[in-house]
N, CA, C and O of each residue as an XYZ file, in Angstrom:
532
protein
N     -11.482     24.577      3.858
C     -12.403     25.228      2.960
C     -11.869     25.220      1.531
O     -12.613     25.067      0.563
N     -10.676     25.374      1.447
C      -9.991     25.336      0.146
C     -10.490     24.013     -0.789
O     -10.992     24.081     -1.911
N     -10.267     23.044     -0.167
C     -10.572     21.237     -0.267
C     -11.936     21.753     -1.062
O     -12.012     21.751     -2.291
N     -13.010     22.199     -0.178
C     -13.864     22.366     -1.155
C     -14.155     22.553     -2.199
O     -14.751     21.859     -3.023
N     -13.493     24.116     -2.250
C     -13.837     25.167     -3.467
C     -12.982     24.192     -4.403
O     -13.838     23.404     -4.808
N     -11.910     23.862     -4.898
C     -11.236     22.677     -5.369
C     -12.418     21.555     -6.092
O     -12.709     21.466     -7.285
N     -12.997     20.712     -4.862
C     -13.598     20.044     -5.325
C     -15.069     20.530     -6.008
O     -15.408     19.929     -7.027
N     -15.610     21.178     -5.691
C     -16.641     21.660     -6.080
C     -16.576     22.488     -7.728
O     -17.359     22.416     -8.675
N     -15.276     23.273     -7.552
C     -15.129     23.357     -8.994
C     -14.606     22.353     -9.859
O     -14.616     22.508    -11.080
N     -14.149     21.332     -9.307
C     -13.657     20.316    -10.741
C     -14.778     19.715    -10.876
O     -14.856     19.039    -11.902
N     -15.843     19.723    -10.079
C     -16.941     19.319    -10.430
C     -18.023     20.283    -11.327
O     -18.942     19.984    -12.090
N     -17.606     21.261    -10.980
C     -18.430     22.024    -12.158
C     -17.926     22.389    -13.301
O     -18.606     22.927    -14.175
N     -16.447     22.086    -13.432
C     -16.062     22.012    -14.812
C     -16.401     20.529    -15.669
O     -16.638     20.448    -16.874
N     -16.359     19.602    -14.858
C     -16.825     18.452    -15.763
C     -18.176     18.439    -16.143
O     -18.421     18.158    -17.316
N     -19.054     18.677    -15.412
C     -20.813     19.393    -16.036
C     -21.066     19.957    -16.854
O     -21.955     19.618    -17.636
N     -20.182     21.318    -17.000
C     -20.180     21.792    -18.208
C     -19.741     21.115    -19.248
O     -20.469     20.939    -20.225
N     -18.371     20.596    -19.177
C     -17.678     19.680    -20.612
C     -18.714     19.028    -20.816
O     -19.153     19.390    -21.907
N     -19.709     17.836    -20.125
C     -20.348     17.197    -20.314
C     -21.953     18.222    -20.938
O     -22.681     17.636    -21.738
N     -22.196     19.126    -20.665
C     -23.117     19.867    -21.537
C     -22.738     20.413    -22.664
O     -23.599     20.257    -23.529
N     -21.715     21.051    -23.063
C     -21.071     21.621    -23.893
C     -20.850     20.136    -24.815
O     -20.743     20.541    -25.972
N     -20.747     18.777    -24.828
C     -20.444     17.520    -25.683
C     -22.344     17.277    -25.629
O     -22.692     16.976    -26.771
N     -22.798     17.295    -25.275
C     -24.225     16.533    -25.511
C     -24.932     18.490    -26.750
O     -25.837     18.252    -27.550
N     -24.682     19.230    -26.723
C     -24.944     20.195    -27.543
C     -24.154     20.163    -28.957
O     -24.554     20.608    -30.033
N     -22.952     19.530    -28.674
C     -22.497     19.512    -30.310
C     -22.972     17.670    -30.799
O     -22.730     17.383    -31.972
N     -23.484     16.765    -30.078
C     -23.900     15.892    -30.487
C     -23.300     14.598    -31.049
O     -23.834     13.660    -31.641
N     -22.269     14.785    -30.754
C     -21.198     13.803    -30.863
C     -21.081     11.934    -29.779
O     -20.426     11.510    -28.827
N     -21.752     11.602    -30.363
C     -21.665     10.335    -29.276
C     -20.684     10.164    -28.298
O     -20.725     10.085    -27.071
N     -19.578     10.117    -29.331
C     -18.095     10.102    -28.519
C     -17.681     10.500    -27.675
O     -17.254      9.968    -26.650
N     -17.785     12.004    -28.146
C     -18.006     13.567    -26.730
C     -18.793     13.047    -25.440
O     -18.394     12.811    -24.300
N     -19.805     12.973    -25.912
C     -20.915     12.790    -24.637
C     -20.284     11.491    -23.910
O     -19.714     11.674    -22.834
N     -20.334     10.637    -24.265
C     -19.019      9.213    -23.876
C     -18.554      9.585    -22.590
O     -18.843      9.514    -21.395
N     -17.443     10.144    -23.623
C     -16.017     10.813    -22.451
C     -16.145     11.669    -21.553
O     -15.658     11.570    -20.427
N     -16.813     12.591    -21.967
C     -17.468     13.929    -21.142
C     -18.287     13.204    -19.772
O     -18.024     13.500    -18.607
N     -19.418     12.112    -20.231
C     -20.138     11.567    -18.958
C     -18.716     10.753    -18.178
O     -18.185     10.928    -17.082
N     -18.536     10.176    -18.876
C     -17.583      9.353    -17.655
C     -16.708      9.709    -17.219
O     -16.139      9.015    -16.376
N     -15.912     11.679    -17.812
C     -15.371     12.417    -16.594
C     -15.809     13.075    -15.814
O     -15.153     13.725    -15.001
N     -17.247     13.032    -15.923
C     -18.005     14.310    -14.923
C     -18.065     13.135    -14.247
O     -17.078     13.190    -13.513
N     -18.631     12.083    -14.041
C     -18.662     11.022    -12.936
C     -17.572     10.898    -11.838
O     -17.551     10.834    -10.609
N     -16.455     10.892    -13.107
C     -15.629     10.343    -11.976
C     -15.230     11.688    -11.509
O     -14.972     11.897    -10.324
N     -15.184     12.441    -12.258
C     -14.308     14.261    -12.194
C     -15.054     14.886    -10.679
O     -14.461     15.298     -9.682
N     -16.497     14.789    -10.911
C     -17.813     15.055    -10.012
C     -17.708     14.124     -8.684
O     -17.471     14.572     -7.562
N     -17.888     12.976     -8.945
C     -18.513     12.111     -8.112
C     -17.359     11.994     -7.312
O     -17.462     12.556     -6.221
N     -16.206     11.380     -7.557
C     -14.972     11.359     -6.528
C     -15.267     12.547     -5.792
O     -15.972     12.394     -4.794
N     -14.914     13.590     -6.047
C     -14.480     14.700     -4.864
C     -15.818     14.909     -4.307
O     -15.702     15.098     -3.097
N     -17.114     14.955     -4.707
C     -18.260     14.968     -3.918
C     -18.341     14.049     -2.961
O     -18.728     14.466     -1.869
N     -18.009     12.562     -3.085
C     -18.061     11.636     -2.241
C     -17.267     11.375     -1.109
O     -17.583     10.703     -0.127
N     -15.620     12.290     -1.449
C     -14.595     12.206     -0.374
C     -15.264     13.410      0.668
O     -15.203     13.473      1.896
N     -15.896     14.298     -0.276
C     -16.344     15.881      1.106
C     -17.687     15.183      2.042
O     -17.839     15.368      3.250
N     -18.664     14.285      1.092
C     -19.316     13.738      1.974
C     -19.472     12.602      2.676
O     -20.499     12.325      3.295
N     -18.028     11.589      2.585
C     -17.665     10.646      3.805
C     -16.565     10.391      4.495
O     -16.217      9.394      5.127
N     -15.758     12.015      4.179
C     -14.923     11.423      5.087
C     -14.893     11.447      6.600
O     -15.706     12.331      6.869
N     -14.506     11.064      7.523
C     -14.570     10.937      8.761
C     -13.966     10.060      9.188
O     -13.487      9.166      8.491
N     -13.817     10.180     11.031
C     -12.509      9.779     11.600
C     -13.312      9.190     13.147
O     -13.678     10.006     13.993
N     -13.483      7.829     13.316
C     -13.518      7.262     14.456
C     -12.739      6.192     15.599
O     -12.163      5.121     15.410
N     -12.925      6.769     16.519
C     -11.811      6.194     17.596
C     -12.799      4.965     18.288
O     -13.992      5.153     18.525
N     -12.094      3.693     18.562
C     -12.375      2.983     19.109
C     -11.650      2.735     20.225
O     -10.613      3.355     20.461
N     -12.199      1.673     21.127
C     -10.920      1.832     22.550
C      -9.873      1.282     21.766
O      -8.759      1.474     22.255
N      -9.901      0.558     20.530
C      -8.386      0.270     20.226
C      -7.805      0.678     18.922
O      -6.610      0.694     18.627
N      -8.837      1.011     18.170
C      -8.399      1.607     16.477
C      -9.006      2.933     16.244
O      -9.786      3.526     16.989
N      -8.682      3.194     15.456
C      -8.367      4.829     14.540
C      -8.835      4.118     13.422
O      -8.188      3.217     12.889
N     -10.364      4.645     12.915
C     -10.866      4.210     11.753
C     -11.071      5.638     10.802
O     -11.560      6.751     10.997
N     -10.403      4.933      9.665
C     -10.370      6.525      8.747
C     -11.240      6.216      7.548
O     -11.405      5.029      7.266
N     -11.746      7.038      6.900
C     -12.723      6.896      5.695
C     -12.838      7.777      5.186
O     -13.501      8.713      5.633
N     -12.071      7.796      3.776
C     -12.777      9.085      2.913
C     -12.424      8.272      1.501
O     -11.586      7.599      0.901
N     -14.168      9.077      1.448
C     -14.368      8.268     -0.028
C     -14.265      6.412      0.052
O     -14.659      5.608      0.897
N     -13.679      6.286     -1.016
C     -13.448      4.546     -1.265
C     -12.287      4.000     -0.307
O     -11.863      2.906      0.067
N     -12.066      5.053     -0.156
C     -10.721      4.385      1.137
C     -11.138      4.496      2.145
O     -12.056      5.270      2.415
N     -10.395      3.525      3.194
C     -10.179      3.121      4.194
C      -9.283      2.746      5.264
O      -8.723      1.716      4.887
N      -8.921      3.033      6.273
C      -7.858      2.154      6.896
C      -7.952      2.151      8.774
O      -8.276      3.081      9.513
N      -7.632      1.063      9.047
C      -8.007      0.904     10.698
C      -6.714      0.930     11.463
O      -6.145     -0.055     11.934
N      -6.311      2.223     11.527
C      -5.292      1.860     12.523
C      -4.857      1.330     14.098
O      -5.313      2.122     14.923
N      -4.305      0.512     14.562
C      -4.250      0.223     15.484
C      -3.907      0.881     16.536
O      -2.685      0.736     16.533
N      -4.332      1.903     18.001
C      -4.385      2.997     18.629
C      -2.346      2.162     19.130
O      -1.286      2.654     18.745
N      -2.460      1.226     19.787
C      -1.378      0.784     20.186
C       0.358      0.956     19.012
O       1.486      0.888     19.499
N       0.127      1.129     17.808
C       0.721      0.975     16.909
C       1.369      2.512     16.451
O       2.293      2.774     15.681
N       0.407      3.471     17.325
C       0.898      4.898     17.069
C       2.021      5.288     17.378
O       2.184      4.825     18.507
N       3.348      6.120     16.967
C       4.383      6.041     17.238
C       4.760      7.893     17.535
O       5.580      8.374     18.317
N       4.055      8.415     16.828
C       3.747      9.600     16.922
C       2.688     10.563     15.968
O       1.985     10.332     14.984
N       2.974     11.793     16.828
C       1.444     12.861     16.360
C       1.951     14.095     16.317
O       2.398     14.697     17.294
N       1.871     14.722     14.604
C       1.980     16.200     14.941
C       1.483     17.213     14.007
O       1.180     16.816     12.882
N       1.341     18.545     14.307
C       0.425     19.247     13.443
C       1.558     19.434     12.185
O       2.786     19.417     12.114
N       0.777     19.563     11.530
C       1.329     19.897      9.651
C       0.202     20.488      8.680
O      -0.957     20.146      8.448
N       0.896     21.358      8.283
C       0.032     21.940      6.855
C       0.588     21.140      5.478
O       0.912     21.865      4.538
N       0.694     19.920      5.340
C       1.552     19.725      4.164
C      -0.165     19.571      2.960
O      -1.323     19.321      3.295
N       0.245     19.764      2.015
C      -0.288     19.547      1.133
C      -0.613     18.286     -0.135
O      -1.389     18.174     -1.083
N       0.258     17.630      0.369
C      -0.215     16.045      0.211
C      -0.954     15.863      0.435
O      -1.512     16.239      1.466
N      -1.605     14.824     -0.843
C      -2.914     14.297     -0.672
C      -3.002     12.992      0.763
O      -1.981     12.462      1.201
N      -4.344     12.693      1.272
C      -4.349     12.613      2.265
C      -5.815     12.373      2.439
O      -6.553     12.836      1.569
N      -6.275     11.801      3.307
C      -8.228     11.802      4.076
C      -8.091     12.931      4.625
O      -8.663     12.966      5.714
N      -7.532     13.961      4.317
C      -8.264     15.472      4.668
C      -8.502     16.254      4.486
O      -7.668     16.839      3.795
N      -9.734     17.065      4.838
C     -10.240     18.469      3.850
C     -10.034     19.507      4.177
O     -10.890     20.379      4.029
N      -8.806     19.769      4.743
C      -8.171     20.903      5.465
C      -6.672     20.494      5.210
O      -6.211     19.372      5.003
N      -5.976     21.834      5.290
C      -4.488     21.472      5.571
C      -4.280     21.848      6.636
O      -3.194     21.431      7.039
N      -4.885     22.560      7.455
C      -4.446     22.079      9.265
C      -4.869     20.893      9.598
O      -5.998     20.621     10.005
N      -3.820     20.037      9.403
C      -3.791     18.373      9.287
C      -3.087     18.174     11.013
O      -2.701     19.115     11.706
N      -3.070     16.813     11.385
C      -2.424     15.936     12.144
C      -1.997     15.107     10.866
O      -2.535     14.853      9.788
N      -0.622     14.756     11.546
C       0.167     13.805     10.877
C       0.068     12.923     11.973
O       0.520     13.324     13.045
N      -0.509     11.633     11.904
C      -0.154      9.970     12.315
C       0.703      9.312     12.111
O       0.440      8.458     11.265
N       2.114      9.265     12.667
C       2.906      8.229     12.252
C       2.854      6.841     13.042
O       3.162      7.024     14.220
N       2.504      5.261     12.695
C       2.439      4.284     12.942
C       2.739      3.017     12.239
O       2.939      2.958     11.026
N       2.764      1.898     13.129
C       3.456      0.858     12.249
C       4.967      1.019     12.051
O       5.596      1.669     12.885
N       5.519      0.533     11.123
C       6.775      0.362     10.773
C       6.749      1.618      8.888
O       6.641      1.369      7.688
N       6.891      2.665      9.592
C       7.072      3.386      8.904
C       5.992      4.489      8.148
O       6.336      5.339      7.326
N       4.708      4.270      8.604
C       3.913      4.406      7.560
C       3.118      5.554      8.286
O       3.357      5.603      9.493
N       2.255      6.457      7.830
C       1.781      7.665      8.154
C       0.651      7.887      7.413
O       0.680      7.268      6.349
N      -0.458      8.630      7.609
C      -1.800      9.097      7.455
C      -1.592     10.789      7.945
O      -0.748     11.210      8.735
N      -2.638     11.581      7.208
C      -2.805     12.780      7.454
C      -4.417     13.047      7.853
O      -5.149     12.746      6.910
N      -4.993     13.443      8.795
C      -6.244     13.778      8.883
C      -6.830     15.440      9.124
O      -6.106     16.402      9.383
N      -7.847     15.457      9.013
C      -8.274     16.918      9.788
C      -9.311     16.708     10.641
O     -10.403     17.138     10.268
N      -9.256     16.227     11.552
C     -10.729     15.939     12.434
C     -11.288     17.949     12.735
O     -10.466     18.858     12.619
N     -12.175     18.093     12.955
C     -13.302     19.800     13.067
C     -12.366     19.987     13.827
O     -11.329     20.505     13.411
N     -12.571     19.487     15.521
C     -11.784     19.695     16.830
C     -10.700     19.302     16.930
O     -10.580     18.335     17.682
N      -9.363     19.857     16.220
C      -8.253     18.268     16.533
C      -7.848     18.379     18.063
O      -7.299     17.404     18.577
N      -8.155     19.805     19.005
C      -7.831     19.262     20.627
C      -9.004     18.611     21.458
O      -8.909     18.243     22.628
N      -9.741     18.559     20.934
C     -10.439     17.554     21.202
C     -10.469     15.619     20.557
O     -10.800     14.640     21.226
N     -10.199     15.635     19.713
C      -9.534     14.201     19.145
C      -8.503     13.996     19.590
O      -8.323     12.902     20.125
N      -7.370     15.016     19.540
C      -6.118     14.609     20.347
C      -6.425     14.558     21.699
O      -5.354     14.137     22.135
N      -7.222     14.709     22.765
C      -7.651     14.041     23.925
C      -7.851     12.944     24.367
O      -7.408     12.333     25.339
N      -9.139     12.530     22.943
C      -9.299     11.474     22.989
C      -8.535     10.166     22.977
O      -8.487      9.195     23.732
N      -7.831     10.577     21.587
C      -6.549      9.560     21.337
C      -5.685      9.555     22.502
O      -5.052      8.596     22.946
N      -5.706     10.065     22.691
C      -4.131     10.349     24.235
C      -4.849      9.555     25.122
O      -4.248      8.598     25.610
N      -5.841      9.719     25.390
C      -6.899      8.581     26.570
C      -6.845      7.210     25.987
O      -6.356      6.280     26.628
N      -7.283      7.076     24.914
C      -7.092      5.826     24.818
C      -5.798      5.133     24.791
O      -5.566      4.089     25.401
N      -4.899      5.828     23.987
C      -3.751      5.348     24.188
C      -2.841      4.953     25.656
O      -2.047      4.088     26.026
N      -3.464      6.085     26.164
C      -3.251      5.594     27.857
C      -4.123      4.547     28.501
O      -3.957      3.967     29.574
N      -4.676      4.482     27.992
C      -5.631      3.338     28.789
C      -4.983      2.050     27.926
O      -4.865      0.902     28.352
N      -4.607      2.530     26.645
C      -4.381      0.776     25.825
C      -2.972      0.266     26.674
O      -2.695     -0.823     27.177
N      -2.266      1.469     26.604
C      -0.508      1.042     27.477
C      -0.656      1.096     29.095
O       0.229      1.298     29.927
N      -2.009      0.859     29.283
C      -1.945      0.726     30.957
C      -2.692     -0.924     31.124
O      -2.592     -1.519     32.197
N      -3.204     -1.352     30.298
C      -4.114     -2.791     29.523
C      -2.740     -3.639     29.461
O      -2.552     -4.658     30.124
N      -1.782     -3.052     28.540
C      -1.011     -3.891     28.327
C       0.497     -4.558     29.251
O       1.252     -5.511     29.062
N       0.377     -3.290     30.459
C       1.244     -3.690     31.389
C       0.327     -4.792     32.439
O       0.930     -5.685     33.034
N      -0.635     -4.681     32.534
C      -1.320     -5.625     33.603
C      -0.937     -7.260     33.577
O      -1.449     -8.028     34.392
């Protein structure tokens, strides 16, 4: 919820700058002012309304905002809860930490995480029971 209020107010501070520059009439103002409420606005509106987290039988697809990344379910090395505050694809700090690959880590907040962590654990069992056959 925090993630929100955060984003929602840097978005309403750039609206205003950007009204407060189109009232004193300054080309320039209005300029700068629009193209930080865009990005000031539009980024954090766009990460609250896409981020999300889907499991495939073999990848972990993450999305928030302009980013992206497909992790490979087999490639997971470990999973654990964290409040860190690093930025991250999540709008919560009751996060899962993903560590996979050769070194590398993701933070998410799926709504249910014992329910995602089910899921993942299934697949992952099913991917390391695929791969002994």
């Amino acid at each position: 919820m925090y993630t929100h209020a955060v984003a929602l107010g840097s978005a309403a501070v750039c609206l205003v700058a950007f009204a407060l520059a189109v009232r004193t009439g300054s080309a320039l103002a209005i300029i700068l002012t629009l193209s930080a409420a865009i990005f000031g606005a539009g980024l954090p509106l766009w990460l609250l309304a896409s981020t999300n987290y889907t499991l495939s039988d073999s990848k972990l697809f993450v999305k928030c905002g302009p980013f992206k990344r497909d992790i490979p379910i087999a490639q997971i090395t470990s999973i654990k809860a964290t409040s860190s505050p690093l930025s991250s694809a999540a709008l919560s700090t009751d996060r899962l930490q993903i560590d996979y690959g050769r070194g590398q880590s993701i933070m998410i907040s799926p709504k249910d995480k014992e329910e995602f962590l089910r899921d993942l654990e299934t697949r992952r069992a099913i991917g390391a029971h695929n791969t002994n056959i």
